[in-house]
N, C-alpha and C positions, 0 to 999 in steps of 0.2 A: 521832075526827074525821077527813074526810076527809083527804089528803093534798094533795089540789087547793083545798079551804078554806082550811088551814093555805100551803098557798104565795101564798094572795091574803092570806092577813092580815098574813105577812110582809112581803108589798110595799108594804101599808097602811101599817102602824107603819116603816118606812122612810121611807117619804113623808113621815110624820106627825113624822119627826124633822129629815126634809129643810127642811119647813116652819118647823121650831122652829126654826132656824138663820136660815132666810129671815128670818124675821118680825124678826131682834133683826139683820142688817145694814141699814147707816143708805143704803145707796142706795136697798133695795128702802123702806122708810122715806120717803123722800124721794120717792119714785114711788108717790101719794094710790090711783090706779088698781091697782096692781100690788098694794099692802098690803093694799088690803081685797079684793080677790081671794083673796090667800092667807090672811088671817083666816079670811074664808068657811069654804074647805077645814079650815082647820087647827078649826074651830068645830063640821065633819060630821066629820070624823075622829075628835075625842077622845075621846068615848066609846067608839069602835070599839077605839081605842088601848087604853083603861083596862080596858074588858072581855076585853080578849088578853092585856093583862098580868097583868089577874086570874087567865085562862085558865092561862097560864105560871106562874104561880105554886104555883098549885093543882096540877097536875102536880108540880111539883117536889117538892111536901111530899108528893104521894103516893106517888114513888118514894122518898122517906126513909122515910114510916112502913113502906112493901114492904119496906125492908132490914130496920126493927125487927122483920118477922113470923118471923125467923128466930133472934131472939135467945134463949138459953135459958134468961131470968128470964121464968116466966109471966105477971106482974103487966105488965110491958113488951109481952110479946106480944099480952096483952088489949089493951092500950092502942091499940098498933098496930093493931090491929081495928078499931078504932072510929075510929081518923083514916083508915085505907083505905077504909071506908065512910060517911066522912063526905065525903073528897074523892074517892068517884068519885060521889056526889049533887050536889057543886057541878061537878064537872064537865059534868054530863049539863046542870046548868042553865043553864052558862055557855055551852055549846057552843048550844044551841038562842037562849041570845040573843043570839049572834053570829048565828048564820043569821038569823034576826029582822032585825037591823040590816045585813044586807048584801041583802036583799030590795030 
């Protein structure tokens, strides 16, 4: 994924945590306009959220099983195989419905 993607989605899921804080202080609460404002937002954001963290995640697990490709039980190495090319197919899919949902 790009690098210019990856720094908007960053500033997405920051926001999107900005907002998580907003929503549960009792002034923005008390200001009927201002909450559902940020409801709104926080309502377009979360699936973007949950889809990056999927992203993130899946990443992570791939650079573990990369470390397992080096191990010298072959049974482990096989394994490793098949979760490296399990998570870079969810990769490629997550990455494209990100772009999807930031169109």
């Amino acid at each position: 994924m790009k690098a210019s993607l990856i720094n908007k989605l960053d500033l997405l899921q920051d926001r999107f945590e900005e907002l998580t804080a907003l929503l549960g202080d009792a002034e923005v609460i008390s200001n009927q306009p201002q909450f559902r404002a940020y409801s709104k937002e926080y309502a377009e954001l979360e699936p973007v959220y949950q889809a990056f963290s999927a992203f993130r995640k899946v990443q992570s697990d791939l650079e573990g099983a990369q470390a397992l490709l080096k191990d010298s039980d072959p049974d482990m190495r096989e394994m490793a195989e098949e979760e490296v090319a399990e998570a870079k197919e969810q990769l490629i899919e997550l990455e494209a419905t990100l772009q999807r949902m930031l169109l």
